[in-house]
N, C-alpha and C positions, 0 to 999 in steps of 0.2 A: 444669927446662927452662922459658925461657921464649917467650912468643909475644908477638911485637910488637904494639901494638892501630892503629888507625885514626885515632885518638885523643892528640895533643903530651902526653908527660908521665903515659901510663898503659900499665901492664904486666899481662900477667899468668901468672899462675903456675900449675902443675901441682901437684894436692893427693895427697900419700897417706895421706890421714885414713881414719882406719877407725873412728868412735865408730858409739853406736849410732843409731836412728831418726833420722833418715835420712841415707846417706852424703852427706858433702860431694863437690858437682860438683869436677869436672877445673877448670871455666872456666864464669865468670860474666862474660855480657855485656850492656850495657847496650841498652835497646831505645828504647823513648819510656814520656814522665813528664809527663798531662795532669791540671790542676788544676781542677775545678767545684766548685758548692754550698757558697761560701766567708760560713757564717755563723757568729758568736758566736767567732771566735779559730781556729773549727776549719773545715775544705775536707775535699771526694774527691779522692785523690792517685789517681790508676788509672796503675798502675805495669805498664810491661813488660818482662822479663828472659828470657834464655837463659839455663840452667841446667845446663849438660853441653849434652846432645843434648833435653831439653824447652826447652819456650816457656813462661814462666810468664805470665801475664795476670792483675791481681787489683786491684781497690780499695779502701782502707784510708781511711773517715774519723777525723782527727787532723790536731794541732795545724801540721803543720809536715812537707815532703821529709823529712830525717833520720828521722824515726819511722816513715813511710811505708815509707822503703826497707829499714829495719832490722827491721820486722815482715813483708815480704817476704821478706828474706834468713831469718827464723828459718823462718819457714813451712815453707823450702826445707834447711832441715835444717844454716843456718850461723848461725853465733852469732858476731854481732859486735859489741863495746864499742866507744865512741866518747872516748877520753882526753882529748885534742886538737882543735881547730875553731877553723882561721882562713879569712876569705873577704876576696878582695878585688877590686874593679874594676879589667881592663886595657884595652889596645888589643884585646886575642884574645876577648874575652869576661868573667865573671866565672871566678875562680880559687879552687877548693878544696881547702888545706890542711888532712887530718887525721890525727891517731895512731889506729888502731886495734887491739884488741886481739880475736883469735880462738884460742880455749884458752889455750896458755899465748906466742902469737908477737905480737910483737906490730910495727909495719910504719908509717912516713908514708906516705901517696898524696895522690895531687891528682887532681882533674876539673877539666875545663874547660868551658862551658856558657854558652850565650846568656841564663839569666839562674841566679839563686843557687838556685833549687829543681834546674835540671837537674844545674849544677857541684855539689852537693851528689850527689846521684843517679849521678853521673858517678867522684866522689871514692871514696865506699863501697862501688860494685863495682868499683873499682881496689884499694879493703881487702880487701874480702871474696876477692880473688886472690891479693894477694898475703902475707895471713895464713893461705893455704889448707895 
């Protein structure tokens, strides 16, 4: 089943995974993605996500969105590989194209986003749904 998002260009999906520690949510949704303390290569991503029915709230200093949000998602019990990564500037905003793989599914999604760290952020909980 799926559920329309709010969102041009992202879906998402209902998971019946059953591994273990910790089950994957029904639905992953994207909250807000504020960047501070940007020295040496590396920044605070302080990431916000819906996870099922929690809130998750956390800040990951690291290189770059992608890392931030993929050590969120592990946190939360999804494990998601990033095969693919194309970005690119439109009239809508910036646009992210990615292949993602979670166990053995593997899925393109795209985010859209006022600049390339959210469209990023935007993209990989459009994966992390729709590899659920």
């Amino acid at each position: 089943m799926s559920i329309s998002a709010d969102i041009p260009g992202i879906a998402f999906a209902t998971s019946s995974h059953s591994g273990a520690f910790p089950t994957a949510p029904t639905a992953v949704r994207f909250g807000s993605l504020q960047i501070s303390g940007r020295r040496a290569g590396r920044a605070d991503y302080t990431l916000t996500l819906a996870v099922g029915d929690a809130i998750l709230r956390d800040t990951v200093r690291t290189h770059g969105p992608a890392d931030a949000v993929t050590t969120l998602l592990y946190r939360a019990g999804i494990r998601l590989e990033i095969h693919e990564f194309h970005q690119r500037t439109t009239a809508a905003g910036v646009v992210t194209d990615l292949r993602a793989q979670q166990d053995r599914r593997t899925e393109w999604a795209t985010g859209i986003g006022a600049d390339a760290a959210e469209s990023t952020a935007r993209a990989l909980v459009a994966a992390a749904n729709l590899t659920a």
